[in-house]
DSSP file (Angstrom, degrees, kcal/mol; ACC not computed):
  #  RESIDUE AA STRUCTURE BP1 BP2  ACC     N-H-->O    O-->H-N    N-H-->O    O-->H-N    TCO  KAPPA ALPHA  PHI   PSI    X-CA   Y-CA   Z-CA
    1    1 A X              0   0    0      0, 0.0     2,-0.3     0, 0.0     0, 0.0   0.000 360.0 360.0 360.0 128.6  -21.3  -19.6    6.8
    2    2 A X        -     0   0    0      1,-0.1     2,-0.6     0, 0.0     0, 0.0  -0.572 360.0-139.1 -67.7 134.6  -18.4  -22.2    6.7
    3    3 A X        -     0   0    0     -2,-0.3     2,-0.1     2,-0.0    -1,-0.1  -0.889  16.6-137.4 -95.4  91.0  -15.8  -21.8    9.3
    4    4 A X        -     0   0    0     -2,-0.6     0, 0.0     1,-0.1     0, 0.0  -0.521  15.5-170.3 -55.5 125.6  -11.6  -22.4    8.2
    5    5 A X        +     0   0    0     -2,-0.1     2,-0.4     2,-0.0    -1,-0.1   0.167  46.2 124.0-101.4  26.8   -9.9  -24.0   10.0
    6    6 A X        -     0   0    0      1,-0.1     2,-0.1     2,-0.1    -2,-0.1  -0.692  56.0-140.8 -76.6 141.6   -6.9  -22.9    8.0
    7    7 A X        +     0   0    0     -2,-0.4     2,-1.9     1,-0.0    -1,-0.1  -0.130  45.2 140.9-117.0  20.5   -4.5  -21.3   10.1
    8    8 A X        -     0   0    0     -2,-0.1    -2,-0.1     1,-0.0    -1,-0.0  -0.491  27.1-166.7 -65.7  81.0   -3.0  -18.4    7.9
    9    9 A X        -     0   0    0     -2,-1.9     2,-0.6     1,-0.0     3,-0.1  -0.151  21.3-129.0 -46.9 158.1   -2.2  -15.0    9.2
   10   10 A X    >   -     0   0    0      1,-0.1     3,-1.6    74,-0.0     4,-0.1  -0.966   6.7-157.7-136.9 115.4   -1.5  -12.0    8.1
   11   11 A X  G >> S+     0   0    0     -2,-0.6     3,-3.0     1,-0.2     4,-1.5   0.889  91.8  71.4 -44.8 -56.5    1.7  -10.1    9.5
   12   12 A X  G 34 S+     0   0    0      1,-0.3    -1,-0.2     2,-0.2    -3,-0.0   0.761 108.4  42.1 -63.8 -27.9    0.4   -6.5    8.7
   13   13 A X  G <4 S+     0   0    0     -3,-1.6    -1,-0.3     1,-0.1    -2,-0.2   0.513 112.2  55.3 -94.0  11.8   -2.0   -7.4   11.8
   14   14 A X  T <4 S+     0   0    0     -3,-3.0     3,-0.5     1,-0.1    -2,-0.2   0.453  79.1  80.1-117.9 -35.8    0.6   -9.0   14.0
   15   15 A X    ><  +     0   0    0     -4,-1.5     3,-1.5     1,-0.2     4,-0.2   0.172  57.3 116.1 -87.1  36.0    3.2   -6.5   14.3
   16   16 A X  G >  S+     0   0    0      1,-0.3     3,-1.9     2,-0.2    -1,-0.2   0.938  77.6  58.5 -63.1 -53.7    1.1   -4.1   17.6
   17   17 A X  G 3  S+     0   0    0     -3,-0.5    -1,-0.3     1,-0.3    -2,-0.1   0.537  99.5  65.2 -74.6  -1.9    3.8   -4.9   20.1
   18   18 A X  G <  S+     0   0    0     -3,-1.5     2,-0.4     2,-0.1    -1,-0.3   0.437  81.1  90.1 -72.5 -15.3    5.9   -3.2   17.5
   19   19 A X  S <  S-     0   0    0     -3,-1.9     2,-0.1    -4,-0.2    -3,-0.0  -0.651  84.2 -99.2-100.6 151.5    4.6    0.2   17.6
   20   20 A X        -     0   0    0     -2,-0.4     2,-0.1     1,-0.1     4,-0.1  -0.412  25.1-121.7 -89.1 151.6    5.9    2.6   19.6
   21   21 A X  S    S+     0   0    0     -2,-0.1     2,-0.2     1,-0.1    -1,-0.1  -0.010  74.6  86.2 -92.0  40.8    4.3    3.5   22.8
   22   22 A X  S    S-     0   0    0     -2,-0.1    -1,-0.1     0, 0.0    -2,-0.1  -0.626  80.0-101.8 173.5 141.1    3.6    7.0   22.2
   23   23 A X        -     0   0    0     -2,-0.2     2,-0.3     1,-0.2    -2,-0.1   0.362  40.8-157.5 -89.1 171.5    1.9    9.3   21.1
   24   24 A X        -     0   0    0      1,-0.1    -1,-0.2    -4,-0.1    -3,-0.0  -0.486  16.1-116.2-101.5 131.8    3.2   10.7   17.7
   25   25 A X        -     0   0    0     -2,-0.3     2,-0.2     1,-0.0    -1,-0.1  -0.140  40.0 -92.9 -71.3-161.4    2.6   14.0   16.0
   26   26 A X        -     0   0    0      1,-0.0    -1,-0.0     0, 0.0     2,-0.0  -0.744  35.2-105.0-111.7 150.7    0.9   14.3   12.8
   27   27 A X        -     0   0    0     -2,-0.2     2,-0.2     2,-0.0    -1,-0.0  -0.387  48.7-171.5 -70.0 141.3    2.5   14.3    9.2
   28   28 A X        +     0   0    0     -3,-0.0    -1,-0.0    -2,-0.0    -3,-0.0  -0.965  53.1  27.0-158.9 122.3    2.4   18.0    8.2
   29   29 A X  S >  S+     0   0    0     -2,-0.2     3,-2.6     4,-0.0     4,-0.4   0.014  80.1 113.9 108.1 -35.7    3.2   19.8    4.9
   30   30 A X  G >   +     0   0    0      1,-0.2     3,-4.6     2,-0.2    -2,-0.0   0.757  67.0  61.9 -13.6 -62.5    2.3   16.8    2.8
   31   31 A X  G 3  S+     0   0    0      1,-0.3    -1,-0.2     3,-0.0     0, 0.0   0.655 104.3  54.3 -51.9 -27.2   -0.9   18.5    1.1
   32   32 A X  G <  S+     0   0    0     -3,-2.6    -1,-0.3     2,-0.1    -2,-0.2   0.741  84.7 100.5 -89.2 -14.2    1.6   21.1   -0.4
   33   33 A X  S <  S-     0   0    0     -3,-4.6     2,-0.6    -4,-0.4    -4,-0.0  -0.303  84.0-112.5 -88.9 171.6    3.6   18.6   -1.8
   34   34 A X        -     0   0    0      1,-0.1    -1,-0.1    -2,-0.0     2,-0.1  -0.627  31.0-115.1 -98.0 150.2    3.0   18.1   -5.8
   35   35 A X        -     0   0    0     -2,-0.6     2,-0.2     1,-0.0    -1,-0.1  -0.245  32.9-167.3 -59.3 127.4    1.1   14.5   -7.1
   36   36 A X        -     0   0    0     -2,-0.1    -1,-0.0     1,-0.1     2,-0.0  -0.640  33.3 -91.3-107.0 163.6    3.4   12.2   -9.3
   37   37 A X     >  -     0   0    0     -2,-0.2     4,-1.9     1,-0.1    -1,-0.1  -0.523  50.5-105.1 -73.8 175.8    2.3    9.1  -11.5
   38   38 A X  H  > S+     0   0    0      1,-0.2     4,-0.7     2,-0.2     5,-0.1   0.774 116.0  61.6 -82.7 -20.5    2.7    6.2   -9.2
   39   39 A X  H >4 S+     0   0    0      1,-0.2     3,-0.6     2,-0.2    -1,-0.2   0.922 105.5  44.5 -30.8 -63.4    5.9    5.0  -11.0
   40   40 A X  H >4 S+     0   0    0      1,-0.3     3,-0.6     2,-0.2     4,-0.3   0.740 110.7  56.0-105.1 -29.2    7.9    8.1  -10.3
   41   41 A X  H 3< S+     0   0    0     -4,-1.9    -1,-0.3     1,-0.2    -2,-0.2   0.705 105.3  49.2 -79.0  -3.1    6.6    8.2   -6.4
   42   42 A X  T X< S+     0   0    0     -4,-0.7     3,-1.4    -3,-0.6    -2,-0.2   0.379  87.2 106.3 -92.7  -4.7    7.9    4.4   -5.4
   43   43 A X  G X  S+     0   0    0     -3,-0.6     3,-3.5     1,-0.2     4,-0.3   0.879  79.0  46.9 -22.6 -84.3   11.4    5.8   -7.2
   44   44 A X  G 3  S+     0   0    0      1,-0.3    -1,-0.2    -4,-0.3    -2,-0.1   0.396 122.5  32.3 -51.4 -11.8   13.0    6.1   -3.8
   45   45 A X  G <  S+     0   0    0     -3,-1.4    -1,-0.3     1,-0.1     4,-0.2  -0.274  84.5  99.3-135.3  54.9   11.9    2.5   -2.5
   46   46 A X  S <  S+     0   0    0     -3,-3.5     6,-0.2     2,-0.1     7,-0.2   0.475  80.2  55.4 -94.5  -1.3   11.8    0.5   -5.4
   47   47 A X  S    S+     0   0    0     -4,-0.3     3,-0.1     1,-0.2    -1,-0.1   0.184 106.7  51.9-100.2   5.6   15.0   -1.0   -4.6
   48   48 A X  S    S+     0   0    0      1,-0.2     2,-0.3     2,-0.1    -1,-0.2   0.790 101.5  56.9-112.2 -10.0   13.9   -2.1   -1.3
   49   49 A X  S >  S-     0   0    0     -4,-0.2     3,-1.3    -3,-0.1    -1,-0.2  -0.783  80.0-140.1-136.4  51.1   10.5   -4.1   -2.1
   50   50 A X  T 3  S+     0   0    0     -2,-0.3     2,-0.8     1,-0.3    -2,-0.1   0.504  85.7  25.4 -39.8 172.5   11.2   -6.7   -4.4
   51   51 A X  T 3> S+     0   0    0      1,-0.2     4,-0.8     3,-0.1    -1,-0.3   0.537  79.2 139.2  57.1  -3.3    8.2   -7.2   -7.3
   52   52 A X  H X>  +     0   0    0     -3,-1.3     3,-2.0    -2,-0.8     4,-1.7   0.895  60.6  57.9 -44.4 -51.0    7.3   -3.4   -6.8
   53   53 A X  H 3> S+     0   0    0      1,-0.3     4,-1.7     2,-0.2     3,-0.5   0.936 110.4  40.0 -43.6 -56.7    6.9   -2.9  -10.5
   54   54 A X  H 3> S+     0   0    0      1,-0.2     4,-0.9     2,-0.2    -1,-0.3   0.592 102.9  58.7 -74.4   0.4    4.7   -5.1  -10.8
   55   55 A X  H <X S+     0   0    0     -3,-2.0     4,-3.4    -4,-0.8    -1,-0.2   0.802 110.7  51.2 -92.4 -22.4    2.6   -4.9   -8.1
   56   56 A X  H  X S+     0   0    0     -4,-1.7     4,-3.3    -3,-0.5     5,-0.3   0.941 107.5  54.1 -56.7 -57.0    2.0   -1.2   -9.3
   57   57 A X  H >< S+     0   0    0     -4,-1.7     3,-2.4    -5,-0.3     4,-0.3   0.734 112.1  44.3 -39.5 -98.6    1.3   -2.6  -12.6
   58   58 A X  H >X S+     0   0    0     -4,-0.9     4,-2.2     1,-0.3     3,-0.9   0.710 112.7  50.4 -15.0 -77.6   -1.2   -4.7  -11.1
   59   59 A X  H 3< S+     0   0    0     -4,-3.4    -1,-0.3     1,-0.3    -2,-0.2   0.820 108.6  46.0 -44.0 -44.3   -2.6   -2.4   -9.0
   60   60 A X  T << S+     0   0    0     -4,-3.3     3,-0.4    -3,-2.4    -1,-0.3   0.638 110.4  61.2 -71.3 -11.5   -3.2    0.3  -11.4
   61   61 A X  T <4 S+     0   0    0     -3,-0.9     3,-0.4    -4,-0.3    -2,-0.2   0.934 109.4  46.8 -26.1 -66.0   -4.7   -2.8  -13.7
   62   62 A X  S  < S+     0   0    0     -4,-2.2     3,-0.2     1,-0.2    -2,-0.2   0.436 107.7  48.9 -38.4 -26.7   -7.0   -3.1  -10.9
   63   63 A X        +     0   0    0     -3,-0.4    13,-0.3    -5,-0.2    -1,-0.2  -0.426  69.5 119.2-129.9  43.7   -8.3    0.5  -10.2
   64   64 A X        +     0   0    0     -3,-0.4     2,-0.2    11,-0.1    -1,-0.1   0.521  52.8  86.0-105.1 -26.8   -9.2    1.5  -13.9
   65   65 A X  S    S-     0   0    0     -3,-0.2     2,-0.8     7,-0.0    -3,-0.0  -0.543  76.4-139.4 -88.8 138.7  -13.0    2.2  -13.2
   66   66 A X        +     0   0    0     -2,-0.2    -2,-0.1     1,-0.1     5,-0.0  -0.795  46.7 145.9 -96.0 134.4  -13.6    5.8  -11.9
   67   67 A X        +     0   0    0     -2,-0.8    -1,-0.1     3,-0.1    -2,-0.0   0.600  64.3  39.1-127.0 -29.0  -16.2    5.1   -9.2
   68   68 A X  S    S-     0   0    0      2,-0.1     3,-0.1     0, 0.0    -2,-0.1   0.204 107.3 -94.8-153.3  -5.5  -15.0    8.1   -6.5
   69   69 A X  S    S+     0   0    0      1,-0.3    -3,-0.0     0, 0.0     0, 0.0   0.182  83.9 139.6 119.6 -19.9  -14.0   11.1   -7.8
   70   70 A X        -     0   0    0      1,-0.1     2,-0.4     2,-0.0    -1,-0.3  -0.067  57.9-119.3 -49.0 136.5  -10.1    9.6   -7.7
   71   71 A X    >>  -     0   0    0     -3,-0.1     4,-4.2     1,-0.1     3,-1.0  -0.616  32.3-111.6 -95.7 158.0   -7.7   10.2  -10.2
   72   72 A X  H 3> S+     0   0    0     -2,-0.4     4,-0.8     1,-0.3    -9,-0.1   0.693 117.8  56.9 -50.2  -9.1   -6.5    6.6  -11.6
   73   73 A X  H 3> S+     0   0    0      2,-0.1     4,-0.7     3,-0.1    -1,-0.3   0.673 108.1  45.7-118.2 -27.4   -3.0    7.3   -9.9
   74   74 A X  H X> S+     0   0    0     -3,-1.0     4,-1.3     2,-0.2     3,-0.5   0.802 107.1  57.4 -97.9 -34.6   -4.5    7.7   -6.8
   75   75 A X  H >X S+     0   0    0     -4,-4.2     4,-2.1     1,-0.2     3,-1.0   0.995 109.9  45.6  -4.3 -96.4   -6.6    4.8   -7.1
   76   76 A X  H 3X S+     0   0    0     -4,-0.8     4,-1.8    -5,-0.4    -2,-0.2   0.527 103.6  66.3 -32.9 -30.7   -3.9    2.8   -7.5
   77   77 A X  H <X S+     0   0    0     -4,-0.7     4,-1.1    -3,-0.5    -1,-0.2   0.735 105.2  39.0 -54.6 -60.1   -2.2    4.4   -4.9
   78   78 A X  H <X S+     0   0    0     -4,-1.3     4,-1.3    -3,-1.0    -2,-0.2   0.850 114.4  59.5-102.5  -2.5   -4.2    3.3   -2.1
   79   79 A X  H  < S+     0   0    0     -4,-2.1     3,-0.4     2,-0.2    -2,-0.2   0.968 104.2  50.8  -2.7 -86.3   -4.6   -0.4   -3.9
   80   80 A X  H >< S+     0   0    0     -4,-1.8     3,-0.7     1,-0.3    -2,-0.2   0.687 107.3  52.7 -59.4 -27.7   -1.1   -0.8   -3.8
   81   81 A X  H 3< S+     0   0    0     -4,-1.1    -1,-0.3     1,-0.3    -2,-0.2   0.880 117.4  38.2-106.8 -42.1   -1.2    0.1    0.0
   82   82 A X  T 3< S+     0   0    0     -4,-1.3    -1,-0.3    -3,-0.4    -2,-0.2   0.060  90.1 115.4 -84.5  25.2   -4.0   -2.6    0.7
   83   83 A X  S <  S-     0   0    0     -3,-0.7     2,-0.4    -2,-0.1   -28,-0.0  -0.397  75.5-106.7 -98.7 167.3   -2.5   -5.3   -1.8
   84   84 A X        -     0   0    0     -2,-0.1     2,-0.2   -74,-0.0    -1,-0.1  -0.840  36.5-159.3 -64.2 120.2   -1.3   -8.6   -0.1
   85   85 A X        -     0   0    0     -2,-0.4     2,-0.4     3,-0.0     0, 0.0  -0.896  15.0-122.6-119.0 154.9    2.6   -8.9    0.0
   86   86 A X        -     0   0    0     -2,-0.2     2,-0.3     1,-0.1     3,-0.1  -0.785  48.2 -86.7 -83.3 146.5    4.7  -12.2    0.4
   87   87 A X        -     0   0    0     -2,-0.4    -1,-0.1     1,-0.1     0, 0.0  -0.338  47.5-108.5 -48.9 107.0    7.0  -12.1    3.2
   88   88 A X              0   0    0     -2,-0.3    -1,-0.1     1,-0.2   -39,-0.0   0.345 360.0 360.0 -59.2 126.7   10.4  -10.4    1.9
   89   89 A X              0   0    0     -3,-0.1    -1,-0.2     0, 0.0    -2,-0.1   0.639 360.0 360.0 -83.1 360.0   12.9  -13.8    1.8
């Protein structure tokens, strides 16, 4: 196996000393709340994210085969959450 010696990082692994040093309850009530397409749940931070429309696009491009039991919006869903982003300029 070839070895890079390119020097590229990824933030998302980077940011540790960032997290708070204790520990945190659990998200609760979620499970009640009702499933949206993935357009209409990124409403409230699509104005913060640049390219969010399209990376949704893209992502639900991506996630089209049913493989997992997953509805196509929820696919997409956790896509979009693993996607690469560029660093906001």
């Amino acid at each position: 196996m070839a070895c890079s010696t390119d020097q590229h990082s990824n933030a998302r692994f980077l940011d540790l000393n960032e997290e708070p040093h204790q520990v945190l309850l659990p998200i609760r009530g979620y499970a009640k709340e009702p499933l949206l397409p993935l357009e209409d749940a990124i409403q409230p931070i699509n104005e913060l994210l640049s390219d969010l429309d399209m990376m949704v696009d893209t992502a639900k491009s991506n996630s089209k085969k049913p493989v997992d039991g997953l509805s196509p919006n929820e696919r997409a869903a956790i896509h979009l959450y693993t996607m690469q982003w560029e660093e906001p300029n």
